[in-house]
C-alpha positions in Angstrom: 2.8 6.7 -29.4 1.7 3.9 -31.0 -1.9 2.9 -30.1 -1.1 -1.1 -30.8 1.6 -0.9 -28.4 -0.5 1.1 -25.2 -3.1 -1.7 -25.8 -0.5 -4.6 -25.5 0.3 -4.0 -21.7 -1.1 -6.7 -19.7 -3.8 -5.6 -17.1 -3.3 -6.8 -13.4 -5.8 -9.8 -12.5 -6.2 -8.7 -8.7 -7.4 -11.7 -6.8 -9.1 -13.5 -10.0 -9.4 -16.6 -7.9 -7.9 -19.3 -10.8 -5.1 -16.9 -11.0 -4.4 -17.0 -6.7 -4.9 -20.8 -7.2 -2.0 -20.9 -9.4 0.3 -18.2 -8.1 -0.5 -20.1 -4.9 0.4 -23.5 -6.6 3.8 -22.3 -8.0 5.0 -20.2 -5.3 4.1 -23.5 -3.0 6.7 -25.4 -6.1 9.3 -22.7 -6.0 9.5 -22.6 -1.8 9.8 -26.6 -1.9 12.4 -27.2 -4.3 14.6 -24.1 -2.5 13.8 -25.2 0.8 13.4 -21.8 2.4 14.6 -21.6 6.4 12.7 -18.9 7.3 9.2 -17.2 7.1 10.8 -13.6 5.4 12.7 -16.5 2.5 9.3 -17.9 2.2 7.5 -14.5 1.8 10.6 -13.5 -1.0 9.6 -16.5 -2.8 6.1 -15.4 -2.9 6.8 -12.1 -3.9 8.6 -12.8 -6.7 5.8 -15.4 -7.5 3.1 -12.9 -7.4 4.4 -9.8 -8.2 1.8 -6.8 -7.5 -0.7 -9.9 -9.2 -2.6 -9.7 -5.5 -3.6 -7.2 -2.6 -1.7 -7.3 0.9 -4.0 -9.5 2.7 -4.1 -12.3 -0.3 -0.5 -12.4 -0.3 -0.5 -12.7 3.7 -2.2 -15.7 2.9 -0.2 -17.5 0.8 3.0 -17.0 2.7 1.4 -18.2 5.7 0.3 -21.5 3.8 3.3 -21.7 1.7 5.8 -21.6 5.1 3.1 -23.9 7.1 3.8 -26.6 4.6 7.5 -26.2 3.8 9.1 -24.9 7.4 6.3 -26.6 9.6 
């Protein structure tokens, strides 16, 4: 295997908190311009925002801000 290539896989930023700032930001983008109906279309949109970027709890978080702004 080449050793360039095993060092070119990005590392996961768990919970760096400029990167949950803008996950949070875009996820907040993406779930206004779809206009979700639902908490579980909200939390999709958030998942595919994230993806594995942040732990359970973090996540919990954004959904619940992201569908207070757009479904409240």
């Amino acid at each position: 295997m080449d050793a360039q290539r095993s060092q070119s896989v990005p590392t996961p930023r768990t919970n760096d908190p400029a990167r949950v700032r803008y996950l949070h930001l875009v996820a907040s983008a993406r779930a206004a311009a779809v206009q979700p109906e639902s908490v579980q279309q909200v939390a999709d949109i958030v998942r595919v925002t994230v993806d594995d970027e942040v732990d359970t709890g973090t996540f919990k978080a954004i959904v619940t801000d992201v569908a207070t702004d757009v479904l409240g």
